[in-house]
C-alpha positions, 0 to 999 in steps of 0.5 A, a space after each residue: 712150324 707146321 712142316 716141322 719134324 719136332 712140332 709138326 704133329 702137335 699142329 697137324 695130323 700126319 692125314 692132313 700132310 698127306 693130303 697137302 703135301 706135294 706129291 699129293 697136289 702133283 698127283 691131283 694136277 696129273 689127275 686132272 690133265 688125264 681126265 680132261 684129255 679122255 674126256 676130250 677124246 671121248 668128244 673127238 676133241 682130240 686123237 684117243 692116242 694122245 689121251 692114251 699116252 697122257 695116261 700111262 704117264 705116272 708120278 714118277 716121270 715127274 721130275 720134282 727138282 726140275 718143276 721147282 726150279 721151272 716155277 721158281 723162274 715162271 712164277 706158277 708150276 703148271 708151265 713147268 709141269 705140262 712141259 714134262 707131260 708134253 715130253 712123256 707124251 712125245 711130239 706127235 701128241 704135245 699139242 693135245 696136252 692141256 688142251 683150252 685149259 689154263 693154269 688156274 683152271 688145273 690148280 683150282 680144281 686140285 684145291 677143292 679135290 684136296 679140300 674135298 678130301 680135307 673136309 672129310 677128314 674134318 668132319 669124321 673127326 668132329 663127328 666122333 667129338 660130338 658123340 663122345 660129348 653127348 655121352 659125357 653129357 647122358 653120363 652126367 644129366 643130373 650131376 649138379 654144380 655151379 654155374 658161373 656167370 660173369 666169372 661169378 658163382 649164379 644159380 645151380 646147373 648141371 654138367 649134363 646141360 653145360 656138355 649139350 650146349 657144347 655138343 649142340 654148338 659143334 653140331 651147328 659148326 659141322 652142318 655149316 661146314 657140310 652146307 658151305 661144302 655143297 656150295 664151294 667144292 666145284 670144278 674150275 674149267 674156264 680156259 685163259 679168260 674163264 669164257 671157254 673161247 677155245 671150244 665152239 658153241 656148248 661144247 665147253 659147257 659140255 666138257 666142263 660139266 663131264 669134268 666135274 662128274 668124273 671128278 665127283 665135283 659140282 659145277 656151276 654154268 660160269 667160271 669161277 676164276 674171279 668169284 672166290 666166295 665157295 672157297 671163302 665160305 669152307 675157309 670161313 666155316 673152319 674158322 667159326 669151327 676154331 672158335 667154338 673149339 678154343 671157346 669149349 677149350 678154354 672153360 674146360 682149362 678153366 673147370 681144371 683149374 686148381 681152385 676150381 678142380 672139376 675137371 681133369 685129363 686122365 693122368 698117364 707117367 709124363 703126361 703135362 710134367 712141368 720141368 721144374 715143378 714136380 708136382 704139376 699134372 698140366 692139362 694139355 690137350 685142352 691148352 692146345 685145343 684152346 691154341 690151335 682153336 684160336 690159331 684157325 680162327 686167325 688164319 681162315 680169317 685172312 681168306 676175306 683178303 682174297 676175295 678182292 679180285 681184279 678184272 678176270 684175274 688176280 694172282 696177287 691175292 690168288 697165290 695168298 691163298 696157296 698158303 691160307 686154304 692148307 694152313 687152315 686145313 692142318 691147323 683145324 686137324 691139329 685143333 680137332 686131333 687134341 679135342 678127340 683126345 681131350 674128350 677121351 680122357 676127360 674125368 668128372 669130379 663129381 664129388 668136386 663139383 658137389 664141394 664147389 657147389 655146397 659152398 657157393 650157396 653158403 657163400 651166395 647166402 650170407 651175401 644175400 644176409 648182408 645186402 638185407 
């Protein structure tokens, strides 16, 4: 579905695709081998010619049906793809290529380039929610309504607090998601057993450290192969995004409710049409914020799962986050696109709300009149 000609843009955006889509994450594993071949050489670790010739290879040596069909018969594409990197580079240099590195170590560290990249687009887009949220909010600071508890009229309220608080909790999801950012995006360079064996003394530590640095990624004193806590918690703060947006989407598809009728998305020809019922203006941009909301929550939840690592290494919840880590990206991007257009268009019926409110308090008094 998210891969779908027909329904991919309403759960994704085309950025996000971009950033997970296969040419994408061949090219950050190409990126990776030559930047850790020139690093190598820089060291005298290997000849400079062999890191030379890794990078004049470009995407398209890459034969893609090739590699497919490889990682379909290896079970991981990495064998497969350094197979082609060695062939470009011929045999004078093959045995330099992909050198005490290993396959997670290569595929971990495109994730989190990818997910740098994935992050970044999030937090633009939330960020323009927020503001566009807090304007609404300045907009309506003494627009007065009833507020509603339990699912019961209470006291009067104003529009203007309901949208800060919404504001103000978006807030909180976007510097959780910056925090965990800092503590999850790391470089993975371990070698076959995450100890870096192949290189003498500190040299590994060294090499490991330049890495992340040229890369623009952290790095931490051990491997991380077996410790999947910095992915979980970016995964996890995604999910907590998902709730608070189907929270805020559901009360704003609620205050568009025809009995309720306070809020509303501005009607454009066609727009939520009902195929049978003509004269239905639909809200969809909160519905579908509401279900993609709910979609990320349930996905980025599935990351506690693979956490649950064995010994040095576990592919069998590994590979379950090949699907999780990009499913939570797209779905939160397809989440954010439509809350972007929701609060873009959103139109309050002041007078609505004035109506709503006069006769909850006629309605509140005489129930008070009864109870005495």
């Amino acid at each position: 579905m998210l891969g779908s000609n027909l329904y991919g843009d309403f759960f994704s955006t085309q950025q996000v695709r971009d950033i997970w889509s296969d040419r994408s994450t061949i090219s950050f594993w190409l990126q990776i081998e030559q930047t850790l071949a020139l690093l190598q050489a820089e060291m005298n670790l290997i000849p400079s010619n062999a890191a030379k010739a890794l990078n004049d290879v470009t995407l398209d040596n890459i034969n893609l049906n090739v590699l497919a069909d490889e990682m379909l018969l290896v079970g991981r594409p990495i064998v497969g793809f350094v197979r082609q990197l060695k062939a470009c580079v011929g045999p004078d240099y093959s045995q330099y290529i992909h050198y005490g590195t290993t396959t997670q170590d290569i595929m971990d560290t495109a994730t989190v380039l990818q997910m740098r990249d994935g992050v970044k687009c999030i937090l633009q887009t939330l960020q323009k929610i927020i503001e566009a949220i807090i304007l609404l909010a300045k907009q309506h600071v003494e627009t007065r309504m009833i507020g509603r508890t339990n699912g019961q009229w209470a006291k009067p309220i104003t529009f203007g607090d309901k949208a800060s608080l919404w504001a103000a909790e978006l807030q909180r999801r976007l510097d959780a998601i910056n925090d965990t950012s800092t503590r999850g995006l790391q470089v993975q360079f371990g070698g076959p057993v995450g100890n870096l064996d192949t290189f003498k003394g500190s040299v590994g530590f060294e090499l490991r450290k330049h890495l992340a640095e040229r890369l623009g990624l952290k790095s931490r004193e051990i491997s991380w192969q077996n410790s999947r806590d910095g992915i979980g918690e970016i995964i996890l703060s995604l999910g907590q995004l998902g709730t608070s947006i189907e929270k805020i989407a559901h009360n704003v598809n609620l205050l568009s409710s025809s009995e309720i009728s306070e809020l509303y998305e501005a009607p454009a020809q066609g727009k939520g049409a009902s195929s049978v019922m003509a004269h239905k203006r639909n809200q969809r941009c909160s519905e579908f914020g509401e279900a993609l909301g709910r979609l990320t929550r349930g996905r980025a939840m599935q990351i506690a799962e693979t956490a649950i690592q064995e010994h040095e290494r576990s592919g069998g919840v590994w590979i379950a986050e090949w699907v999780i880590v990009p499913e939570v990206f797209l779905l939160s991007s397809g989440m954010l696109q439509w809350m972007e257009r929701l609060f873009s268009t959103l139109e309050v019926d002041t007078a609505r709300m004035g109506e709503n409110l006069e006769a909850a308090k006629k309605q509140i008094d005489q129930r008070i009149q009864k109870s005495i």
